[in-house]
C-alpha positions, 0 to 999 in steps of 0.5 A: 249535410244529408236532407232528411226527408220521409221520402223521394219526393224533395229530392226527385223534385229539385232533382227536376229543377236541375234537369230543367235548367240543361233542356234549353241546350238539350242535343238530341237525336229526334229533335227535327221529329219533335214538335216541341222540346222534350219534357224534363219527364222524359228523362227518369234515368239522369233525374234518379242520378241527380236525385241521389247527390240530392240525397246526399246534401252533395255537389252533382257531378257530371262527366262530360268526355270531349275537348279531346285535341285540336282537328289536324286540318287547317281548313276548320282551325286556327292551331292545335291549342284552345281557343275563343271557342273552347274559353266560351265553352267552358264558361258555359258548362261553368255558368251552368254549374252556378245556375244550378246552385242557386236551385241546389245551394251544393251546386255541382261539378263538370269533370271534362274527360279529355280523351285525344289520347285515347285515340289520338293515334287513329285521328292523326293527332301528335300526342305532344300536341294533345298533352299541350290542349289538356294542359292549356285547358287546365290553364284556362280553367285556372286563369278565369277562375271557372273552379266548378270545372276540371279536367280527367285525362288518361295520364290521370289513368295510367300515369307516364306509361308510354301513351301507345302502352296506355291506348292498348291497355284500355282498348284490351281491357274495355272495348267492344269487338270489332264484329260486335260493334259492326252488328251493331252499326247494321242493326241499330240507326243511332250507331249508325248515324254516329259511325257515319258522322266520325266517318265524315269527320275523319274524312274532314279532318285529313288535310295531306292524304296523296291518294285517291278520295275513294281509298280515303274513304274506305280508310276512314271508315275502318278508322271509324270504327277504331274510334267508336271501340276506343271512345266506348272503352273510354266511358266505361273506364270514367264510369268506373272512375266516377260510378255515380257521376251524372253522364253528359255527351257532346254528340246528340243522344235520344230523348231519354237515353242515358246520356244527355247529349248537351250543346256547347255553342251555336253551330249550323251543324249539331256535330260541330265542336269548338274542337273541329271549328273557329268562333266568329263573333258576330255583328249582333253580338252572338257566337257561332262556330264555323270552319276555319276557311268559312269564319275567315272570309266573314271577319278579321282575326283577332289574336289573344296571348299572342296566338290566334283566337277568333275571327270578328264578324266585319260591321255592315256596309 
């Protein structure tokens, strides 16, 4: 049922309370600048758009595009089908979701925008590969009961359309130029700290290349930029799907921006994601995420469902 209120006020404010509860885990840009955490007044752009399901007595929903597909390279994890990593994530954004509801009894909703196939061709991703992490995270939401969650995929688009059918569609009807995006990476730091950081993942992420590491690079950086056009055309085609949807990102964001960039699980790196890692169980009870090749030296593997899942921190000698 709707508040009746005179004016903004009851809504603005639980709509800060909200926010409140996401700044601990606030990924940003411009943290390392800032002398402490930013202010939940710094924030007007997701505080008006909670304030509207405010408003409307109605669940905020938050759209959150990631958990796309297993990285292809061995070294950093354990398979292609979710893991520790990604189960303690989606705990988390679903602890989330009942924090806020006992500030805002209509609590709200995470609509993970799983989006491997949108670009699954240019990170070397098998789309049976991708359609089996998608399918296997609905499985995990449903088994451990997290139904504050649900996932949205491309085939929640375009249906059984052939998956090249679908990434031309999209890339045709949403993404930037090429030359327009390039301009872009040239005159804008965030762009660029972004393209570089897709670069580097990609680079990363190649586990059988036969050529030489210069040829590599040069490749990755003109994928990169295939990335970026695919994941834009991405965003706006969930903002069409969920107009009034409250953004989240997994990549750091500037404090402000519309998208609040939100950090899913310790890591020694702010782009690292369970998607690109192992977990390792530490010895104090914590979680991190590392590559796979640095988690397994540190611990014993644990295997959950018949397939690996973490690595165990070993205790001190």
């Amino acid at each position: 049922m709707p508040l009746t209120v005179a004016s903004d006020a009851l809504p603005t404010r639980i709509g800060k309370e909200i926010l409140n509860l996401l700044l601990p885990h606030h990924r940003t840009t411009d943290r390392d600048h800032a002398p402490l955490p930013a202010r939940v007044e710094a924030f007007p752009h997701q505080v008006r758009r909670i304030a509207r399901f405010i408003r409307d007595g109605a669940p905020v929903v938050f759209t959150l595009p990631g958990f796309p597909c297993k990285s292809p390279n061995p070294a950093k994890v354990l398979g292609h089908l979710p893991d520790q990593g990604e189960r303690l994530s989606l705990a988390f954004l679903n602890t989330l979701c009942t924090k806020i509801e006992r500030v805002y009894p209509p609590g709200a909703h995470v609509i993970i925008c799983s989006d491997g196939h949108v670009f699954g061709d240019l990170i070397g991703v098998p789309d049976e590969h991708i359609d089996a992490y998608a399918d296997d995270l609905r499985i995990q939401i449903d088994r451990t009961g997290l139904d504050r969650l649900s996932v949205f995929d491309l085939r929640d688009v375009l249906g059984d359309l052939p998956h090249d059918t679908k990434r031309t569609l999209i890339h045709a009807s949403y993404a930037p130029t090429l030359e327009a995006l390039r301009a872009e990476v040239r005159g804008d730091d965030q762009a660029l700290s972004l393209y570089r950081g897709i670069t580097r993942f990609l680079v990363e992420d190649t586990a059988d290349w036969t050529g030489t590491r210069s040829a590599l690079q040069r490749a990755c950086r003109q994928r990169a930029y295939g990335v970026i056009q695919r994941s834009r055309a991405w965003g706006t085609l969930i903002a069409e799907h969920h107009p009034r949807a409250v953004r989240l990102s997994i990549h750091p964001q500037p404090t402000g921006a519309p998208k609040f960039g939100i950090r899913l699980l310790d890591a020694p790196d702010a782009w690292t994601t369970p998607w690109h890692s192992t977990a390792l169980h530490r010895r104090d009870g914590t979680w991190t995420l590392l590559p796979h090749q640095q988690a397994a030296p540190r611990g014993r593997l644990i295997v959950q469902d018949g397939r690996p899942s973490h690595f165990e921190e070993a205790p001190a000698a």
